[in-house]
C-alpha positions, 0 to 999 in steps of 0.5 A: 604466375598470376595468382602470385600477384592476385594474391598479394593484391587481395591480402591488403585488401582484405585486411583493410576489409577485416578492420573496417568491418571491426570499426564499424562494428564498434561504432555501431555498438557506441552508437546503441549504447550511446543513443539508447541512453536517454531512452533508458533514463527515461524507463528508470524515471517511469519505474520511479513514478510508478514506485512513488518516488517521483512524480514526473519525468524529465522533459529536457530529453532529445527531440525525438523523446520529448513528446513522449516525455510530455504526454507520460507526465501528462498522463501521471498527472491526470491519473493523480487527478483522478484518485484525487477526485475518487477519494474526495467523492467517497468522503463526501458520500460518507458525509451525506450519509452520516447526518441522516443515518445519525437522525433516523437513529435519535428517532427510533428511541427504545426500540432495540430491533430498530436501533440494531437495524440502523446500526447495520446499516451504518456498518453495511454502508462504512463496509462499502464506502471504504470498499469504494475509496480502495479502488481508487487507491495509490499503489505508488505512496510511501507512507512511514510505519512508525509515526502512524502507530505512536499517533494511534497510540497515544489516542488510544492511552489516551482513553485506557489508561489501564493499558499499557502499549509497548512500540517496537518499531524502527524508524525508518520502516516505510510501507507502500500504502496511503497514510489515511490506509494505513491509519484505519487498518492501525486504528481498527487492530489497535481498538480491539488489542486495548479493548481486549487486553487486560494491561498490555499491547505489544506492537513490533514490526521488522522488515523483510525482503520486500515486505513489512511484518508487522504484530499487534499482540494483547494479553487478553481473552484471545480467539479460539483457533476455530473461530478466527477465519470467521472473526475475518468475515463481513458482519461477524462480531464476537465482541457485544460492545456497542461499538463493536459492528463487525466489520473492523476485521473485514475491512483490514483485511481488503485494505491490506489485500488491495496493497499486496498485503494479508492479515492473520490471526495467531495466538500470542506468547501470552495466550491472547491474540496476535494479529500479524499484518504483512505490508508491502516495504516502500524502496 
């Protein structure tokens, strides 16, 4: 007789219990969707910095956010400051060197052992200075492929008109890697192509995935399969031309390693030597 009513009392009740429980549960999920907003806007805009596509994050966030908005900007922008002043330095070391380096070789004269000293040392210490600058280097840049490659181009037409050099790359390629980078990785590969080809230098390049192959291929001589690791290596030359210090190859190679790229030596279609770089494709 007394549990009838108790349970006609405790059904309501319950009832009302159940939906409470499912509305505060959906006001709890709101709650988190709508107030972990800004904070993942803030992560996007974090991630954004890092892949250099902006260079701040908003600071017009809610009050518990902006301090944190203010010292993340801040730190970005201390950090620019202080590859900025890494690069700067590593200029200007190479510039104090180079009048001295340059006088002392005016002075040795006909002394070949001399010459060839003072020429090892300039390579030793372009070898280190680049070192030097790519510890500072921007990992967040995005540089486009193929104004670079027709500006080193024609520099190079300019000086061997015998050779002819056919670009295939698509415009918009862009590549995570400085342009100052970039252009001495080109130059170096490029020299040796036009040095070492007898008419002709074939620069492709084509994305994929998330990165960029990129193929600089001349009708030359070539580098036989056993000798090209070597040809990779600091202070090796197979080329006599007095330009030529050794370090060209080098120096590529731990520019393109510092940015999450390689070198590889291959030979080409045409029997001379193919050189593909693989770089990282800038989003």
């Amino acid at each position: 007789m007394i549990a009838r009513p108790i349970r006609a009392a405790l059904v309501p009740l319950l009832i009302v219990i159940a939906v409470l429980a499912i509305l505060f549960a959906l006001a709890a999920l709101l709650q988190l969707r709508f107030g972990l907003r800004p904070i993942l806007a803030l992560r996007d805009q974090v991630g954004a910095i890092r892949h250099g596509t902006r260079t701040t994050v908003d600071e017009d966030q809610p009050a518990e956010l902006k301090p944190l908005a203010v010292e993340l900007n801040a730190l970005a922008s201390e950090s620019a400051a202080a590859l900025t002043a890494a690069r700067a330095s590593a200029a200007n070391l190479a510039h104090a060197l180079k009048t001295p380096v340059t006088t002392l070789a005016l002075t040795v004269g006909d002394n070949p052992e001399a010459a060839a000293q003072i020429e090892r040392i300039e390579g030793v210490i372009r070898h280190h200075l680049a070192r030097a600058r790519t510890v500072a280097v921007a990992h967040r840049v995005k540089t486009l492929l193929e104004p670079v490659v027709s500006d080193i181009v024609a520099v190079i037409g300019s000086r061997r008109h015998d050779v002819a050099v056919t670009i295939d790359v698509p415009a918009k390629i862009a590549v995570s890697l400085d342009a100052h980078d970039l252009s001495e990785i080109l130059g170096n590969i490029l020299d040796n192509a036009s040095r070492h080809a007898r008419s002709s230098v074939v620069v492709i390049a084509r994305a994929e995935d998330r990165r960029v192959i990129l193929s600089i291929e001349d009708d030359g001589p070539g580098i036989p399969a056993d000798r090209r690791e070597q040809a990779m290596q600091r202070g090796v030359r197979f080329d006599e031309a007095p330009q030529s210090d050794g370090f060209g190859l080098a120096i590529v190679r731990e520019l393109l390693a510092l940015h999450g790229g390689a070198l590889e030596l291959r030979e080409g279609d045409r029997g001379g030597l193919c050189v593909l770089m693989y770089l990282v494709k800038a989003t």
